[in-house]
VODOMI-518651 format. One record per residue: residue number from 0; z, y, x of N, C-alpha, C in turn. Coordinates in pm, 1 decimal. Example, Ala and Ser with C-alpha at 12.3 -4.5 7.8 and 13.67 -1.06 7.14 Angstrom:
# residues 2
 kolro      nc3      nc2      nc1     cac3     cac2     cac1      cc3      cc2      cc1
     0    780.0   -569.0   1319.0    780.0   -450.0   1230.0    780.0   -330.0   1320.0
     1    708.0   -225.0   1285.0    714.0   -106.0   1367.0    787.0      3.0   1290.0
//
This chain:
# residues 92
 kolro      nc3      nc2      nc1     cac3     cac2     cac1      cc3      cc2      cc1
     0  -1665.2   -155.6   1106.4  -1638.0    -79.0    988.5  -1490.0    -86.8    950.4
     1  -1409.1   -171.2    997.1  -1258.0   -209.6    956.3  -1185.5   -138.4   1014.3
     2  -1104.8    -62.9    961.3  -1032.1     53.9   1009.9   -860.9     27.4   1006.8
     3   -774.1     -3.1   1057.2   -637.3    -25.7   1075.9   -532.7     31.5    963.0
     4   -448.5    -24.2    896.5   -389.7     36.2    799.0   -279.5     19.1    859.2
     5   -136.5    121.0    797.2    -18.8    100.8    844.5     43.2    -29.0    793.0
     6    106.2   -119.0    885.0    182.4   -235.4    810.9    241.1   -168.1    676.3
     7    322.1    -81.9    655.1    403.4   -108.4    519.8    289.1    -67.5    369.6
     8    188.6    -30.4    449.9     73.1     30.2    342.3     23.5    -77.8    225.5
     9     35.5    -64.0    128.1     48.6   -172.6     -3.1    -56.7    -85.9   -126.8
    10   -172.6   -157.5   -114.1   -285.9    -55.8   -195.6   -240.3    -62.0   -310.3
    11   -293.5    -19.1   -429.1   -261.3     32.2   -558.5   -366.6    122.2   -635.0
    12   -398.7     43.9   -735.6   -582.6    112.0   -818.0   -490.0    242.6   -884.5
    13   -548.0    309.8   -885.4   -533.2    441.3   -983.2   -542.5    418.9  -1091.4
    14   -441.7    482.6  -1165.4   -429.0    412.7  -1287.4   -497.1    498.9  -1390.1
    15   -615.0    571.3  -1369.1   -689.4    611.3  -1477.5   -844.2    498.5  -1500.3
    16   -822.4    424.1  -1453.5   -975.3    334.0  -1530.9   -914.2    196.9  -1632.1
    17   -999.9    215.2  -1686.9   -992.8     79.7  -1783.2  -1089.6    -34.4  -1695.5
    18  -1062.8   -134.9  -1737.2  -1121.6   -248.3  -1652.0  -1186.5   -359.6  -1765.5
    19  -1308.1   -396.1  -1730.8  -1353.2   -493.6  -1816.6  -1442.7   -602.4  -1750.4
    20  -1392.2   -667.8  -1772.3  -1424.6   -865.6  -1707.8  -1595.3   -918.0  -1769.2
    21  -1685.7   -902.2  -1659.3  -1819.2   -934.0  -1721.1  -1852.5  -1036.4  -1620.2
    22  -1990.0  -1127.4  -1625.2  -1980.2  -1255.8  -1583.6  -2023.3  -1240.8  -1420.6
    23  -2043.7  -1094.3  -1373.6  -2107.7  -1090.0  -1264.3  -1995.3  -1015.9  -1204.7
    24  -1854.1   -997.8  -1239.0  -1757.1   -956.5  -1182.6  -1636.0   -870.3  -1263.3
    25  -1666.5   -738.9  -1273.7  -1649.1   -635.1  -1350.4  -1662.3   -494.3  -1352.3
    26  -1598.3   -434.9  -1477.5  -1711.5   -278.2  -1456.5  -1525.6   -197.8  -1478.3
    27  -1529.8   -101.8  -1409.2  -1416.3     34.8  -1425.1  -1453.9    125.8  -1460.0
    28  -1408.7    212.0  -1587.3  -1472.6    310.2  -1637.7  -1348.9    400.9  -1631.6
    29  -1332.5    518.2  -1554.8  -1266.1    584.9  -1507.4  -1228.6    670.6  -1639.0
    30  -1096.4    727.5  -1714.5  -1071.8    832.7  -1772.9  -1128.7    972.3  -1754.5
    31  -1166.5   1027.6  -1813.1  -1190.3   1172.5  -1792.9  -1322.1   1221.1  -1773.7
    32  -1369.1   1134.3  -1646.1  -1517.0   1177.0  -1627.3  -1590.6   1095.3  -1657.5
    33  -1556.4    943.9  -1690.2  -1640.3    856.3  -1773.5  -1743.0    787.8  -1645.9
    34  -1706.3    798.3  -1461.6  -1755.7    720.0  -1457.5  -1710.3    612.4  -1406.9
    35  -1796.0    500.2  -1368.6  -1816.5    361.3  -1418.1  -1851.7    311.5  -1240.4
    36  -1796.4    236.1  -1218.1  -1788.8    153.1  -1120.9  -1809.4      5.0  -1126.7
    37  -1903.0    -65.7  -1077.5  -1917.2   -225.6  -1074.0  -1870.5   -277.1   -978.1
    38  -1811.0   -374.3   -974.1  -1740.3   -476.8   -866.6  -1846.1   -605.8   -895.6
    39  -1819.8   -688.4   -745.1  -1857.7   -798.8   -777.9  -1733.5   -923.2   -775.2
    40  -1757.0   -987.3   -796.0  -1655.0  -1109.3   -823.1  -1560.2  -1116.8   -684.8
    41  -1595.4  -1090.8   -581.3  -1466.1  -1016.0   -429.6  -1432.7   -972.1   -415.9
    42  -1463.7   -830.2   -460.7  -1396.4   -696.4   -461.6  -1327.3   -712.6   -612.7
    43  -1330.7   -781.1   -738.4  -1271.6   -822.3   -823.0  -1126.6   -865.1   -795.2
    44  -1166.5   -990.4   -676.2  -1047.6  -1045.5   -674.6   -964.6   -969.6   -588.6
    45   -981.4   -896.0   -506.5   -907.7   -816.6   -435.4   -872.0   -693.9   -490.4
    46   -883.8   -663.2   -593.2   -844.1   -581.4   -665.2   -719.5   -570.0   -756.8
    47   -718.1   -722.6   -817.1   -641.3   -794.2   -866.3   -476.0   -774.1   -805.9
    48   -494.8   -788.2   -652.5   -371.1   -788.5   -547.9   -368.0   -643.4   -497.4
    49   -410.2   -540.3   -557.9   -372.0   -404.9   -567.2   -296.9   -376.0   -649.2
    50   -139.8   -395.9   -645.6   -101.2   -343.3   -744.1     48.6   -266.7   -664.7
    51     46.5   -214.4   -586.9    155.8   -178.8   -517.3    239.7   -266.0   -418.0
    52    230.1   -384.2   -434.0    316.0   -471.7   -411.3    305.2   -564.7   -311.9
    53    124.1   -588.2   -275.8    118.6   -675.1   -148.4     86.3   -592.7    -69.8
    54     71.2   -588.2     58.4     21.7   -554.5    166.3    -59.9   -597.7    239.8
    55   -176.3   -525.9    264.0   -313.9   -608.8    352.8   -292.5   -718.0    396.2
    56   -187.6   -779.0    491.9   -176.0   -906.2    552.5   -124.4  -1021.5    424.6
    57    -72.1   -933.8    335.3    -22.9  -1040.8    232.7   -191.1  -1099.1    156.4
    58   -253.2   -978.6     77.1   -352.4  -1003.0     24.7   -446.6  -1111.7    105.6
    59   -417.1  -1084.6    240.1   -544.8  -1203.2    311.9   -486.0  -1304.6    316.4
    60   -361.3  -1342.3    327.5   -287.0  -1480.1    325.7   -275.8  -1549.5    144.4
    61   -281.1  -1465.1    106.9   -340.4  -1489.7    -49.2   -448.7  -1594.5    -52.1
    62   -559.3  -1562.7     64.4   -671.8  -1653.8     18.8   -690.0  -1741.1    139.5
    63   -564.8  -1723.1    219.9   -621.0  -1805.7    380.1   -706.9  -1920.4    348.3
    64   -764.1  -1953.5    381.4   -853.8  -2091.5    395.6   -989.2  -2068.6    283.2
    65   -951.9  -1972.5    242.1  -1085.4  -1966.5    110.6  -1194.5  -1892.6    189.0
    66  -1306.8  -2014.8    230.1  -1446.1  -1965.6    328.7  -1516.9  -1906.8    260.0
    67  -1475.4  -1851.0    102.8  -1598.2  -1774.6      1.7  -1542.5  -1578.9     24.7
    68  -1407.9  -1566.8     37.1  -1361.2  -1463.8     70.1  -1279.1  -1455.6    214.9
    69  -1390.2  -1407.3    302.7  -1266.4  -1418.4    474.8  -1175.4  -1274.7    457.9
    70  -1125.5  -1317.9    577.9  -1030.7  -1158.3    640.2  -1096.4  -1065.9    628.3
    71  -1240.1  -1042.5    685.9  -1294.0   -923.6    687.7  -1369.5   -882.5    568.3
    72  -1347.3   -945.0    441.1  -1457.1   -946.6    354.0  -1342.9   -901.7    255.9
    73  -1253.2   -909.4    289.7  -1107.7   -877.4    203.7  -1102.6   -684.6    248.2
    74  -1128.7   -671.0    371.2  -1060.4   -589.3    422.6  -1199.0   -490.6    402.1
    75  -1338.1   -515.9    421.5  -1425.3   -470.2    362.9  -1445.1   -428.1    252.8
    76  -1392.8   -507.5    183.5  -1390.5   -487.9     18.2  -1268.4   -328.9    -26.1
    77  -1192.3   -365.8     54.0  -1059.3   -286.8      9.5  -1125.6   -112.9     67.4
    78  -1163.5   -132.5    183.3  -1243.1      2.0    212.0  -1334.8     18.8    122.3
    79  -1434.9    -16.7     59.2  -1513.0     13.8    -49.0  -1484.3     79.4   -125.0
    80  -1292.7     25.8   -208.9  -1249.4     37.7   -376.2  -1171.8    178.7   -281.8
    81  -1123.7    222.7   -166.5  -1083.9    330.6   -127.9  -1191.0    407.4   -122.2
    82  -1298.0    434.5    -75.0  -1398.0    479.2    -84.1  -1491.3    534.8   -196.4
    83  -1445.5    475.8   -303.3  -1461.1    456.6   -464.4  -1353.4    544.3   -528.1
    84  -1264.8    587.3   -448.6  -1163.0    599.7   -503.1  -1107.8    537.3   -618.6
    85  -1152.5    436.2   -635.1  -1047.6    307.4   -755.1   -944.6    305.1   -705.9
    86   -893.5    272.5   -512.2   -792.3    254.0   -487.5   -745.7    355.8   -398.5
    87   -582.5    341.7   -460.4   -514.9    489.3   -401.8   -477.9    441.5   -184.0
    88   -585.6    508.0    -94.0   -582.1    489.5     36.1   -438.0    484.4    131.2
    89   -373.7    505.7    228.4   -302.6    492.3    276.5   -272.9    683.2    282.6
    90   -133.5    712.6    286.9    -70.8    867.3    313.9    -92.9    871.1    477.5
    91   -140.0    980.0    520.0    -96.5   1063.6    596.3   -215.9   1024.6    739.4
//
């Protein structure tokens, strides 16, 4: 399911949802059309490191050694919130 991103590619959430912190992760409620997206506490945290600024290999070295979130569960996750369109995908 893991699909190759360009090295300089640095995800970034769209900045029309509001975000709210609940105990099973959190919920995004998108501007405009009002809807609503749930995360769980992985796709949470990888969301977190969407902000323009890291890049896939950064975000996974973020958690190297953490056996609760691996490489592919990072990189799984990130296809999801693209898929969701929460997060803005790679150009071209």
């Amino acid at each position: 399911m893991s699909r190759d991103y360009p090295h300089e590619y640095r995800p970034v959430i769209r900045e029309c949802f509001y975000w709210e912190e609940v105990p099973e992760g959190c919920l995004l409620y998108e501007e405009g059309d009002g809807r609503l997206v749930v995360l769980n506490p992985s796709a949470e945290l990888v969301l977190t490191y969407c902000d323009g600024e890291h890049s896939l290999c950064e975000i996974k070295s973020e958690f190297g050694g953490d056996e609760r979130l691996t490489s592919d569960m990072i990189a799984e996750a990130l296809e999801r919130l693209i898929e969701a369109r929460v997060v803005l995908g790679p150009v071209g």
